[in-house]
KEKE-3310 file (N, C-alpha, C; in steps of 0.2 Angstrom, whole numbers, plus 5000, padded with zeros to 4 digits):
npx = (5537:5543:5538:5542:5538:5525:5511:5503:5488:5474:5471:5462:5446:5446:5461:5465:5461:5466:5480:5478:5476:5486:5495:5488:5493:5507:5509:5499:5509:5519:5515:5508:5521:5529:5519:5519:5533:5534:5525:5527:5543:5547:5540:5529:5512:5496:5487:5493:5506:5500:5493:5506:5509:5502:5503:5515:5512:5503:5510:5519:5509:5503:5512:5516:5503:5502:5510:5510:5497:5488:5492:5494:5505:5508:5497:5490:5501:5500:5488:5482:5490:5485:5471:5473:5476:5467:5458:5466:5468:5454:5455:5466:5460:5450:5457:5461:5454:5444:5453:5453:5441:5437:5448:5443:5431:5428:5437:5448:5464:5478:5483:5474:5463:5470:5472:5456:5451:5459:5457:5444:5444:5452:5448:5433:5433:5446:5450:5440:5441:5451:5452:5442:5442:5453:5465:5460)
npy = (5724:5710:5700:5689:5687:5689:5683:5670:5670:5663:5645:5641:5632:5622:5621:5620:5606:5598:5598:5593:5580:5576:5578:5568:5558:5556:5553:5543:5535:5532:5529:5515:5510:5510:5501:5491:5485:5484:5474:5461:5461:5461:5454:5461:5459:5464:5473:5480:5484:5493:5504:5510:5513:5522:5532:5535:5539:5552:5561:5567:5571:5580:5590:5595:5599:5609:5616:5621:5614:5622:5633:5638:5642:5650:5651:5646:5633:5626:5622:5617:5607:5600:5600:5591:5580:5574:5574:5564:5553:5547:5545:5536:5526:5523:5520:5506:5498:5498:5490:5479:5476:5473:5462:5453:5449:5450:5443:5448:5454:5459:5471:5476:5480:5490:5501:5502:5506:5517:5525:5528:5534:5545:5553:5557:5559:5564:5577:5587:5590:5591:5604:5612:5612:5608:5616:5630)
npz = (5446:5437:5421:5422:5435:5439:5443:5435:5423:5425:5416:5402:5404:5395:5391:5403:5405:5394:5398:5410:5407:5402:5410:5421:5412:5412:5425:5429:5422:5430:5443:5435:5431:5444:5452:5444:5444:5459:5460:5452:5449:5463:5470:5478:5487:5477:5478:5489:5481:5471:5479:5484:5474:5467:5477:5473:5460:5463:5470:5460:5450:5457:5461:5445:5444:5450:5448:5432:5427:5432:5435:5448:5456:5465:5475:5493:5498:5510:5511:5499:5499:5508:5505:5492:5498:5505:5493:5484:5494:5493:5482:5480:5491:5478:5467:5472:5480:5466:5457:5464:5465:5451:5448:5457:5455:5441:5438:5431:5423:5433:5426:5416:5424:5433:5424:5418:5432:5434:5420:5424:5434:5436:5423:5428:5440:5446:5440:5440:5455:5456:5450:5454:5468:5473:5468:5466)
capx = (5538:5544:5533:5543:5539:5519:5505:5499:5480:5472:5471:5454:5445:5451:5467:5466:5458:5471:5486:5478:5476:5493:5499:5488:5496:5512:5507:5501:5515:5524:5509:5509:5527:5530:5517:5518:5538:5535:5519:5530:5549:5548:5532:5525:5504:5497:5486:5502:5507:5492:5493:5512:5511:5495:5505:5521:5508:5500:5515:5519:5503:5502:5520:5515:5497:5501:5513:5507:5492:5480:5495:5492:5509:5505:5492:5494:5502:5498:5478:5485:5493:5480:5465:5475:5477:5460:5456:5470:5467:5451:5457:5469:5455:5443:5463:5463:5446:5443:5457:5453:5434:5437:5452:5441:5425:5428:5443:5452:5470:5480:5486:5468:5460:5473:5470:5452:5449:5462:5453:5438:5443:5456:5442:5425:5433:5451:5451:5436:5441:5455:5451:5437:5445:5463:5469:5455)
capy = (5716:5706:5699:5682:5684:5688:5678:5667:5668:5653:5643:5641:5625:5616:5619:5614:5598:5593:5597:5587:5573:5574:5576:5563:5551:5555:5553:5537:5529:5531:5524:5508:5505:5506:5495:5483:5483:5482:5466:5458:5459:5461:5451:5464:5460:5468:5479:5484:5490:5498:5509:5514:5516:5527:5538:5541:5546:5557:5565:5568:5574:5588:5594:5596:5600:5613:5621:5618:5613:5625:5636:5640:5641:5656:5649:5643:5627:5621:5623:5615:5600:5597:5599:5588:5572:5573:5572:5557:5546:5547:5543:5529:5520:5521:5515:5501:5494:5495:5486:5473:5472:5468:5457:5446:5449:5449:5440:5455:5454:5466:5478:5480:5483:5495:5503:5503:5509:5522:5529:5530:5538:5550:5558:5559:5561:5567:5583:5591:5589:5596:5610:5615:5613:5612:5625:5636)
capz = (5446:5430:5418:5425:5442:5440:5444:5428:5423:5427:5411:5402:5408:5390:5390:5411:5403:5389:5403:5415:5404:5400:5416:5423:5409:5414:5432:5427:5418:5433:5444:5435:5428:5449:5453:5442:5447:5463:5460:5446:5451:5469:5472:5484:5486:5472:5481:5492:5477:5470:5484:5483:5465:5466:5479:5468:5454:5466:5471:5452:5449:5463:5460:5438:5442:5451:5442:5425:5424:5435:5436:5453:5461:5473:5480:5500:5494:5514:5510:5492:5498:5512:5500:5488:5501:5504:5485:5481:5497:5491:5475:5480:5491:5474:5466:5475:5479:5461:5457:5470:5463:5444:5447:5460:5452:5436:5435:5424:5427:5436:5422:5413:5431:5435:5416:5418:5436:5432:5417:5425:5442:5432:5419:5431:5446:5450:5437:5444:5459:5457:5445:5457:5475:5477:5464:5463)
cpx = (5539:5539:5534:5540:5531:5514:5503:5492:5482:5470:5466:5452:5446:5455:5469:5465:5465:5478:5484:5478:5483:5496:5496:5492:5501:5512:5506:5504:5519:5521:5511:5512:5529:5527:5517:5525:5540:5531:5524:5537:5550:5542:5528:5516:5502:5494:5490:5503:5505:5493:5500:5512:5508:5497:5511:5518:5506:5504:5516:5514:5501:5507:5515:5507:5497:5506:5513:5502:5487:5483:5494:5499:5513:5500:5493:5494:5502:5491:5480:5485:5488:5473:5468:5476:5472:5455:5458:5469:5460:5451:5461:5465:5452:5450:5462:5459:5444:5446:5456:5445:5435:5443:5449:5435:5425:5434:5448:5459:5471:5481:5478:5462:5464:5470:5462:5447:5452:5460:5449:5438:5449:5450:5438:5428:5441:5451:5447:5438:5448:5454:5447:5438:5450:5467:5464:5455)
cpy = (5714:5702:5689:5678:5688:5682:5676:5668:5663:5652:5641:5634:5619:5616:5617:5605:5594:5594:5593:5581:5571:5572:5568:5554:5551:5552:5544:5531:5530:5528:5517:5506:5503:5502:5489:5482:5480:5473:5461:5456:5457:5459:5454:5465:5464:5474:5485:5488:5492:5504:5512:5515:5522:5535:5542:5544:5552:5562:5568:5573:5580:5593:5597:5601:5607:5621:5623:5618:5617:5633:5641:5639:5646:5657:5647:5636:5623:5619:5618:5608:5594:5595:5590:5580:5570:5568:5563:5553:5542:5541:5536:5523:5520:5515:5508:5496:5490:5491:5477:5470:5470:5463:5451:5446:5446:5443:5443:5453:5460:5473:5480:5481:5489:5500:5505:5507:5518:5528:5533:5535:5546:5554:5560:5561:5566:5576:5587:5595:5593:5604:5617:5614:5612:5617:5628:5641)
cpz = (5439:5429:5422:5431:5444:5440:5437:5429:5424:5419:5410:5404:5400:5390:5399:5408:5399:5396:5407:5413:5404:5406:5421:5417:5409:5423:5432:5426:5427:5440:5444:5433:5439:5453:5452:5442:5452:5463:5455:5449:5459:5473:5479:5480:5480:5474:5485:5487:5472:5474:5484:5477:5464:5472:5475:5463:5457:5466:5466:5452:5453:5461:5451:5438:5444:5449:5435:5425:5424:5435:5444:5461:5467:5477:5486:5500:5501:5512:5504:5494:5504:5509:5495:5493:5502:5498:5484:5488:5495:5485:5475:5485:5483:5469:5466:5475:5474:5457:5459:5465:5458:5443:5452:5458:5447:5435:5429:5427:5429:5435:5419:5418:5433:5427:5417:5424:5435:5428:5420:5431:5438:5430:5424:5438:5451:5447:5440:5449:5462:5455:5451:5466:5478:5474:5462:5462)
residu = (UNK:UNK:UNK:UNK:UNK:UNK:UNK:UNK:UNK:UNK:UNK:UNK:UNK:UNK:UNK:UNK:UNK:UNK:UNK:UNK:UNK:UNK:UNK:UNK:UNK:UNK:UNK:UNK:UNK:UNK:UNK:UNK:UNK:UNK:UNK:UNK:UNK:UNK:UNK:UNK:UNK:UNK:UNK:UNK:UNK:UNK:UNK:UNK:UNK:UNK:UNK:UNK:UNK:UNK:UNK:UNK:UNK:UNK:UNK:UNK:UNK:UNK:UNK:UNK:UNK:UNK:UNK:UNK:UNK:UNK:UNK:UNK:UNK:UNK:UNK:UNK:UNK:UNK:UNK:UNK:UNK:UNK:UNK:UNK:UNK:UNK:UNK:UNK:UNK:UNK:UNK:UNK:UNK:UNK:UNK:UNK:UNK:UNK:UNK:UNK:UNK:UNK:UNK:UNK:UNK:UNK:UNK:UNK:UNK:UNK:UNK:UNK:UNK:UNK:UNK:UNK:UNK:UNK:UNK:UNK:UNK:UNK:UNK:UNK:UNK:UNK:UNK:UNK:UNK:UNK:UNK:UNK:UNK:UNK:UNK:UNK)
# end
């Protein structure tokens, strides 16, 4: 077999951490530039488009993560993509929700509610989650 066409190691869990970061911040950008496209230009609800925004990150973020990040792309990418819906609905309820809570709560607007749920469910909650039960 070529060196091209072997299984990668798994990558240590800092350099998982700095590529997931990255890839969640490119997953992100593309999150809230379509969110805040579709809430802004095409005035769809906001949490409407919260939830479609937070699936084309998803999307992104599956395909990169698991190419790149966890290098896991011999894994049973059914088991992969099922484990991974689980995680992100998850993820696009806490999305969403928290979205909804610091912009009626607080009165936060929509972009530094998106920004700060993001953060927080990103770092504490999606990497793990990944790291340690979709690409294992």
């Amino acid at each position: 077999m070529k060196a091209g066409n072997a299984p990668s190691e798994k990558p240590t869990f800092r350099k998982a951490f700095i590529r997931s970061q990255l890839v969640s911040f490119g997953s992100t950008a593309i999150d809230f530039s379509s969110s805040l496209l579709l809430h802004h230009l095409l005035d769809v609800y906001y949490v409407t488009a919260t939830t479609l925004g937070s699936i084309f990150g998803a999307v992104t973020s599956f395909i990169l993560s698991r190419n790149w990040v966890f290098l896991n792309r011999h894994g049973h990418i059914r088991k992969q993509i099922v484990r991974f819906l689980i995680i992100n609905t998850f993820s696009i309820f806490a999305n969403t929700t928290g979205v909804f809570f610091f912009k009626e709560n607080f009165d936060f607007s929509f972009l530094v509610s998106r920004i700060l749920v993001a953060v927080l469910i990103g770092i504490f909650f999606n990497f793990f989650m990944n790291r340690y039960f979709v690409f294992r």
